[in-house]
N, C-alpha and C positions, 0 to 999 in steps of 0.2 A: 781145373783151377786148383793152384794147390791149398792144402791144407788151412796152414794158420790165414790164408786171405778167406776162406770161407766161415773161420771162425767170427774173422774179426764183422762180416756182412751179418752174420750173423745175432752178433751182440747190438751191433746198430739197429737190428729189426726186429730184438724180440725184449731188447731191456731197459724201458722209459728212460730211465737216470744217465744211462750211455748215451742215447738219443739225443738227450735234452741238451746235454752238455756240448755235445759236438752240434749241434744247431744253435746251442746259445753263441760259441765259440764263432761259428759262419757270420752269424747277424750281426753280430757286433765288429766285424772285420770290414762287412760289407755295408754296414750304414758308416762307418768309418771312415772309410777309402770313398761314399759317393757325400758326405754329406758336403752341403753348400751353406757357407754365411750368408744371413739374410740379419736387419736390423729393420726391427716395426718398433712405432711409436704407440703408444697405447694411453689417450686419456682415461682418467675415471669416468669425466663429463665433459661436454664440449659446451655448454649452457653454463655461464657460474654470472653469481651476483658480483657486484664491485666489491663486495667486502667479503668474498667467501672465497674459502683455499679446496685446492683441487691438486689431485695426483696426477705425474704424468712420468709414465714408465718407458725405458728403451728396451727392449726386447732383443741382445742377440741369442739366431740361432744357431745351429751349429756346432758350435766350437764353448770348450769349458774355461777360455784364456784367450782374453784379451791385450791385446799389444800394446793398445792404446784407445784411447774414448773423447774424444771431441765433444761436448755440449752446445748447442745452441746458446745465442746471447740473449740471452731475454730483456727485451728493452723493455717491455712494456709489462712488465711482474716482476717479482717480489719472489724471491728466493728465500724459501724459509726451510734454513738447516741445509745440510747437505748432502751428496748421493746415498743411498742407503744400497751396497751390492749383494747381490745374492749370485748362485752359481746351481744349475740342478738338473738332472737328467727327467725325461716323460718318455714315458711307451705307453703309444696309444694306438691299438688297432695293429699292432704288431711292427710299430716303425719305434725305434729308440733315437731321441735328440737331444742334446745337450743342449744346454742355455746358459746366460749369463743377463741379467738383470742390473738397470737402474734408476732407480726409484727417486724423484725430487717432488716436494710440497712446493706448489707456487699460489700468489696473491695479485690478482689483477691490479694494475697502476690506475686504470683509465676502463670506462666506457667503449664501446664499440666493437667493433669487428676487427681482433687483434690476431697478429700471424706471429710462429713461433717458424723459427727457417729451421733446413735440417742439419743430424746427428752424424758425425763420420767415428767410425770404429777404424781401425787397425789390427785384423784377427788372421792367422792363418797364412801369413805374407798376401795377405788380401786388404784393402780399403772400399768399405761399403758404407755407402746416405741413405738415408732412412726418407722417406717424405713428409713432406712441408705439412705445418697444420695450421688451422684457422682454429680460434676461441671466439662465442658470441658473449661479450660480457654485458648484462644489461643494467640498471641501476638497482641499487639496495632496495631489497624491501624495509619497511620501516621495523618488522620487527627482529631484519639483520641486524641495523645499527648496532643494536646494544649487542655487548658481549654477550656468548651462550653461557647460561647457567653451568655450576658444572656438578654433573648429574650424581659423580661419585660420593657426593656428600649428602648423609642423611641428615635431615634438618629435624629440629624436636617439634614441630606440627606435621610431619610426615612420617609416615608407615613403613613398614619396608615391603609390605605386596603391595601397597600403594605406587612405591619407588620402580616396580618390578614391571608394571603392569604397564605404565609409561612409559620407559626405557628401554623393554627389551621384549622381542614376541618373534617368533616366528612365522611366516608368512607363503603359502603357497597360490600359484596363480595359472589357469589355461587361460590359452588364448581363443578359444572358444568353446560351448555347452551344448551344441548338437553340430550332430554331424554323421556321414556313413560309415560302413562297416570300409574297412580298409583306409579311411581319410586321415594324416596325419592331425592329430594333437597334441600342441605345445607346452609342455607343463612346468613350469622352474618352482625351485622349494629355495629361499634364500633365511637367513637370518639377520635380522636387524637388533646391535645394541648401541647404548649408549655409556655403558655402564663398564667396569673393569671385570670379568667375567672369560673362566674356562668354559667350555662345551664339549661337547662328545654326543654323538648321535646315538641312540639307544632302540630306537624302531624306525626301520625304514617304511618308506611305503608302501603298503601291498598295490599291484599293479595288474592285478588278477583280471583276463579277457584282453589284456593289453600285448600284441607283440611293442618291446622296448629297443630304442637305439639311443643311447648317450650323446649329449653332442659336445656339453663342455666337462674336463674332469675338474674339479675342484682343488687348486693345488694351497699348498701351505702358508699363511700369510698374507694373500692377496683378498684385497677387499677394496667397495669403492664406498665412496659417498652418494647416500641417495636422501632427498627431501621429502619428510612424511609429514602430512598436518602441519607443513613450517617448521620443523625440527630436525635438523642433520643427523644422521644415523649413520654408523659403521653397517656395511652393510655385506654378509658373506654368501660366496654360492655356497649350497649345501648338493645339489644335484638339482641338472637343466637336462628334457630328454623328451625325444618323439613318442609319441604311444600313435602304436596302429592299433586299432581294437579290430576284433576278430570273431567278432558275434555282436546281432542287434539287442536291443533291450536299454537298460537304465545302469552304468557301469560306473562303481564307486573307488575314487583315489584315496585311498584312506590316510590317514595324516603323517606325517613324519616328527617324531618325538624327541627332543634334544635336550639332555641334562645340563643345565648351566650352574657351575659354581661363581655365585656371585660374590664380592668382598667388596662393602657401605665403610665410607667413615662417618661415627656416629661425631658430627657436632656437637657443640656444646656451649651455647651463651651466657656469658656472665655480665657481661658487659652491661652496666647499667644506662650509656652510652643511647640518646634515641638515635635510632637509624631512618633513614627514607627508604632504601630499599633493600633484600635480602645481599644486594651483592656488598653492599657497606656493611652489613652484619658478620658475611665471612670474611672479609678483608680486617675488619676488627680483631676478628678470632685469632686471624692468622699474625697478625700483627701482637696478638697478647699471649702467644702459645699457648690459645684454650682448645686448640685439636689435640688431643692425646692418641699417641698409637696404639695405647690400652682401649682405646676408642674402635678399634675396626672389627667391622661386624664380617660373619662369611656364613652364607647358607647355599643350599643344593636348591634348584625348583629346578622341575621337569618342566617344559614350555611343548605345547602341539600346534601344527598349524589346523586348519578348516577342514572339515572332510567335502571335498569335490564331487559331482556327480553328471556325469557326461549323457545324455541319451544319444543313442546310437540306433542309427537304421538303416536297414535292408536298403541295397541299388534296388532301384525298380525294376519289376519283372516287365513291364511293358516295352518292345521295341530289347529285349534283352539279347543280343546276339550270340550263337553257337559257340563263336569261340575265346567269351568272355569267360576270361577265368581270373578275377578278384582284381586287377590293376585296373586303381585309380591316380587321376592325378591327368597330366598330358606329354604325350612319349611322339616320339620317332621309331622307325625299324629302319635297318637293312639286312639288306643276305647278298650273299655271294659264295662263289666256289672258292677254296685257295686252291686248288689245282682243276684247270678244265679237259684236261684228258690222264686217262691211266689205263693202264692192262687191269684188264678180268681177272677177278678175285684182288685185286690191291686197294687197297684206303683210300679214297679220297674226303674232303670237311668239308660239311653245310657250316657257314659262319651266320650265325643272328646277330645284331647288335640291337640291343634295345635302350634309345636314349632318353632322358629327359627329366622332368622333376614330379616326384609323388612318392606312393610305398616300393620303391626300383625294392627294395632289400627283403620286399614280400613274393615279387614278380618270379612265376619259372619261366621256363625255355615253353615257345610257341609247339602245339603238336603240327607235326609234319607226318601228311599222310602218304605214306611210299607206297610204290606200287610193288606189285608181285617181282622178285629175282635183286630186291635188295634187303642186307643184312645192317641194321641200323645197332651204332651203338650209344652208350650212356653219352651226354651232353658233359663236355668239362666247362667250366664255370670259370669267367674272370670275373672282377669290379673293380668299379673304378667310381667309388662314391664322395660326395660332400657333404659331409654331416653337421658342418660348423653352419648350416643354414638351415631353415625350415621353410618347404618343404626340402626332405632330401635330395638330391638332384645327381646327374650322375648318369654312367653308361651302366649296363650287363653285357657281357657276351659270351655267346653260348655257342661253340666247337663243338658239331655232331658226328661223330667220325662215320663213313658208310664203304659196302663195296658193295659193287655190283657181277653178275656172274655173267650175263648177255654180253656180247658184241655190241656197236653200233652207237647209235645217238640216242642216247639218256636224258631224259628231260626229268627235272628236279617238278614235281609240283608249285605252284602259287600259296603262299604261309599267308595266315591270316593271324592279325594281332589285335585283342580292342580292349579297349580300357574305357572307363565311366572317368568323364571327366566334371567332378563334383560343382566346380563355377559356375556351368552352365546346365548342370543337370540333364547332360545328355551322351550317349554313348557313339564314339567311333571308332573303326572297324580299318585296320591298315590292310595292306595286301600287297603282297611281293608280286616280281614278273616273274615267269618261269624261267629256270636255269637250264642251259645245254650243256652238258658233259660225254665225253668223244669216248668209249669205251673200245680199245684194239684187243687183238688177240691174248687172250694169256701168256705171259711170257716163261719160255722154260727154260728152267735154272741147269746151266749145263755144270755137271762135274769137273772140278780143275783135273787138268791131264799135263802129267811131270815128263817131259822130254828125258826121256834117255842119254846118258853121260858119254860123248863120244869116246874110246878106248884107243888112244895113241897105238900105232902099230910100231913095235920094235924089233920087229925083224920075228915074233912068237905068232902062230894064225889067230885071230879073233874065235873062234870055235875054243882053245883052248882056255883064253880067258872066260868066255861065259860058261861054259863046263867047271871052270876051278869056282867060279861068284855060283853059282848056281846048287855045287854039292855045296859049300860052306850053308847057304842060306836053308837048304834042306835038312840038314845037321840042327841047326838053331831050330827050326819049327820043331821037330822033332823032341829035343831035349825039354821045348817049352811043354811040348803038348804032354810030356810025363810027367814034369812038376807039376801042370795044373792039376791033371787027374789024382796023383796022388791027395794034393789041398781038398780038391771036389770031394773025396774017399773019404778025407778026415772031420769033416765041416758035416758030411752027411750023417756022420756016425751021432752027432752031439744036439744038430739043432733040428728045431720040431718042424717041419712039413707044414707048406702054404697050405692049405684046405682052407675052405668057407666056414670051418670052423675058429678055423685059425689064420684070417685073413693078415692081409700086413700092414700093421699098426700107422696110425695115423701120425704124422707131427704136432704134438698139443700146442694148442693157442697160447697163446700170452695169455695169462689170467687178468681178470678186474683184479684181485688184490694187489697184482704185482705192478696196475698200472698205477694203481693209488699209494704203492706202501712208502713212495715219497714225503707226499703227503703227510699219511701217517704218522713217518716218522719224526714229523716236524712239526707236531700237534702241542707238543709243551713247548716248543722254542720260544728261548727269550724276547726271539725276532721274528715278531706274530706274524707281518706281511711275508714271510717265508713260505708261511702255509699255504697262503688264498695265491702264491703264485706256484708253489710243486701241485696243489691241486687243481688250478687252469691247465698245467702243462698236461698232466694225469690225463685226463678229461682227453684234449686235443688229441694226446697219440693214442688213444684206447680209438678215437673216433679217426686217425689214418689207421692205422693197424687193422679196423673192421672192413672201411669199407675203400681201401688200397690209394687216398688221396693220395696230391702232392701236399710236402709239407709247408712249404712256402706260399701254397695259395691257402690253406688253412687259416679262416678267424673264424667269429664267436656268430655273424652274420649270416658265412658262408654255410657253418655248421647245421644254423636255425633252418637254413633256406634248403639245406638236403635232406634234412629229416621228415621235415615240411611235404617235402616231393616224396618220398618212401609212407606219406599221410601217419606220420608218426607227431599228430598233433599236441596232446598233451605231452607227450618226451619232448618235442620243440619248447613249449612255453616254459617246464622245467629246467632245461638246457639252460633256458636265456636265464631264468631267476638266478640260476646258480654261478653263472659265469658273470654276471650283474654285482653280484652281493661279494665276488672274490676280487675285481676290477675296482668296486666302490671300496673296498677294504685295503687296496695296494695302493691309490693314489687319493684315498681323504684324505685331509689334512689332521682330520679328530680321528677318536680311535672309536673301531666300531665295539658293539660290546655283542657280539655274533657270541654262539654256542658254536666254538670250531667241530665237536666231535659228531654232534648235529645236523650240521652242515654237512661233514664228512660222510656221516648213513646217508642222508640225502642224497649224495650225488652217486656212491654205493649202489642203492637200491634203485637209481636213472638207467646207471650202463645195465644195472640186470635186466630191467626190462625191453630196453635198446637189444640186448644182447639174445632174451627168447626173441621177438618179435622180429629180429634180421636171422637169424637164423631157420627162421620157419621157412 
């Protein structure tokens, strides 16, 4: 191979930053070239009262440029204001999309079960509809009627922790308080205000005994309405996300901590005027410009939600099957060969698929017990999971490559798979048919043999032509074989003798510093999520670089789930916190207030210990 092509293989496989860029440069070519327009319609609420307004958003995806955007007629609502567009790229799970957004407030006309028809786009010399929706709109409650207070304004018989305490809280919620070791749990953390108010998250959850999989990210802006106690509240995700817990006992969610800068306008009655009710008081006010702007108040309070506390417990040992190993939930298997005959000593693939909904993202490859005369190798890993649901749902499959060195009819053994299926509190046990695979002789690789150039006869004998070819080529070996001896002469004089003392030097690895000094380097940038993404990137090629992945099947799942199998447990749960805390910090909406250099030892001191323990 020559030279500068070995350089260049080279820099690709020893220098993150080179790597990263030429893989950023692929993915973005190749979600580019496949991606497809899709437009969803997206309520806040499909439930509204006669007198209450609700969001409804068109969602394309795809494409950052819209041709054209067709609306639905709304006969039966109330258009209040008009589209609000936004435009914005998501990478999630290693897929990059672009979008484009639009946002209208509507106000139900009438009562009943009202239909909104669908949305046509014009993106990409494509036209795509979106599907139809129904609204249930049922009568006011009575204490709809009256106009909502409006909460921004401090009144002089009100407090402002008073104001605080009502208006605005954070709120976290599972969807259930016991459950087994491996059983998914639901957990959402959202924030509700009412009030005009910054936030920025300041502690996340601790999630300790939890394996974590994200399902929704939290993007910029978007928020719905939701009804607490009778009260409309703005309502934001802060982080929604599966917990498989991974040991029994009593396991605590600890709360998530949110700084909110809030800004009150302090009222102020002069009005000697009686009122009947507060809202005639501020209509008064506002009418006698007795609100002064000298009037607005702005304090900081930290808000925490509840601390949670899940008991967890052990599958049952009773009726425990041999070849249960931790998959809960309810699955499917198959197996098959992909090729059912081959020559002795050549590859052939045991294919598992294991389908169905539960912890797929905890589950390894089934063990397959071979018999003597075959050479098994590591399992390659696909997914193919749904995370926008709980539970997860979703295939695995697992490519075991194998040879065999006999002749004859090879029979694969019967695979056994079982999983505890938590519903019914009882364990079942799959089982494959045996496989026949046709082994023929070895086949041997014959050396190519170059035919001889036939030699026109021109009247000169053939003896003489290969007599003249034959001293020239004798000449050539000759001349070569003194220049090399002299080289070999000069090269021996200078360089020091293979001996076991002095064996011949190894290729040094890629170092951890060098897979982090991205990172690193991007530790003060002005453009914080720079970090928590060169440090994802860091992270992924230190973990192909060790243990010779593809790059393209590489995430943050796949990564947990090989560690997992190498029983590298706490590096696993470390893995996830840290690739969690760089994902949450690239796509909040609030800025996290993380210790980047912190973070950075942290993940530092992961690959070292990754780094003894694989290498033992």
């Amino acid at each position: 191979m020559p030279a500068h092509l070995r350089l260049i293989l080279y820099r690709m496989y020893t220098q993150p930053l080179y790597r990263f860029s030429c893989t950023a440069i692929l993915l973005l070519v190749i979600t580019v070239a496949t991606a497809q327009v899709k437009l969803a319609v997206l309520p806040s609420k499909t439930v509204v009262q006669l007198t209450e307004t609700f969001q409804l958003q068109f969602v394309v995806e795809g494409t950052n440029e819209v041709d054209e955007f067709i609306p639905p007629a709304f006969h039966n609502f109330e258009k209040i204001g008009g589209y609000d567009k936004t435009t914005g790229v998501t990478w999630v799970n290693g897929s990059l999309t672009e979008y484009v957004t639009y946002t209208v407030t509507l106000r139900p006309k009438t009562k009943g079960r009202l239909s909104i028809e669908p949305a046509t786009v014009k993106a990409s010399g494509k036209i795509v509809t979106s599907l139809g929706l129904v609204i249930f709109v049922k009568p006011a409650a009575e204490q709809a009627v009256a106009e909502e207070r409006p909460d921004y304004y401090l009144l002089p018989n009100e407090t402002f922790k008073e104001k605080i305490t009502k208006n605005l809280f954070v709120k976290a919620t599972i969807d259930k308080q016991r459950c087994y070791v491996g059983e998914p749990v639901l957990a959402t953390f959202k924030l509700f205000t009412r009030l005009d108010s910054e936030s920025k998250i300041v502690k996340r959850p601790s999630l300790n005994g939890f394996s974590v999989v994200d399902m929704e990210q939290p993007e910029s802006g978007n928020f719905s309405k939701e009804m607490v106690n009778g009260k409309m509240y703005n309502c934001y995700l802060i982080r929604k996300v599966q917990l498989f817990p991974l040991q029994s006992g009593e396991l605590t969610i600890e709360p998530v901590e949110v700084e909110n800068l809030v800004r009150l306008i302090k009222a102020k009655v002069r009005s000697t005027k009686e009122t009947s009710t507060w809202l005639d008081a501020v209509m008064d006010k506002m009418k006698e410009a007795e609100i002064e702007s000298a009037g607005t108040i702005e304090e900081r309070v930290v808000l925490k939600s509840d601390e949670l506390k899940v008991k967890v417990l052990d599958v049952p040992e009773k009726n425990k099957p041999e070849s249960f190993n931790g998959a809960v939930g309810t699955f499917t298997m198959e197996t098959a060969l992909l090729n059912n005959r081959i020559a002795a000593n050549d590859n052939a693939t045991l294919r598992i698929v294991i389908k169905g909904k539960g912890n797929l993202p905890m589950i390894t490859a089934p063990v397959v017990k071979w018999p003597s005369g075959v050479d098994s190798f590591d399992a390659r890993l696909t997914e193919n999971l749904d995370k926008q649901h709980a539970p997860i749902s979703g295939s695995k499959t697992f490519d075991i490559p194998f040879s065999v060195t006999q002749t004859g009819t090879f029979v694969v053994p019967a695979i056994q798979f079982s999983y505890f299926d938590e519903a019914t509190k009882t364990y079942h046990t799959l089982k494959s048919d045996t496989l026949q695979l046709q082994v023929t002789a070895a086949v041997k690789r014959k050396t190519p043999v170059f035919e001889q150039a036939v030699l026109e006869d021109e009247g000169t004998p053939r003896w003489v032509w290969v007599a003249s070819v034959g001293s020239i080529i004798l000449v050539l070996m000759i001349a070569v074989l003194l220049i090399q001896a002299k080289r070999t002469k000069k090269e021996t004089a200078v360089v020091t003798p293979l001996t076991e003392d002095n064996p011949i030097p190894e290729i040094a690895k890629t170092s951890i510093e060098n897979f982090l000094q991205p990172a690193a380097d991007t530790i003060n940038s002005t453009h914080k999520k720079q970090f928590y993404t060169m440090l994802m990137q860091g992270m992924q090629d230190y973990m192909i670089d060790r243990y010779k992945l593809e790059a393209q099947a590489v995430n943050t799942l796949s990564t947990v789930s090989l560690l997992k199998q190498q029983q590298l447990m706490d590096e696993a749960e470390q893995y996830q916190q840290i690739m969690s805390t760089c994902e949450l910090a690239v796509f909040s909406p609030v800025e996290l207030n993380d210790d980047r250099e912190e973070l950075l030892h942290a993940a530092n001191n992961l690959l070292q210990q990754i780094e003894t323990k694989h290498s033992v």
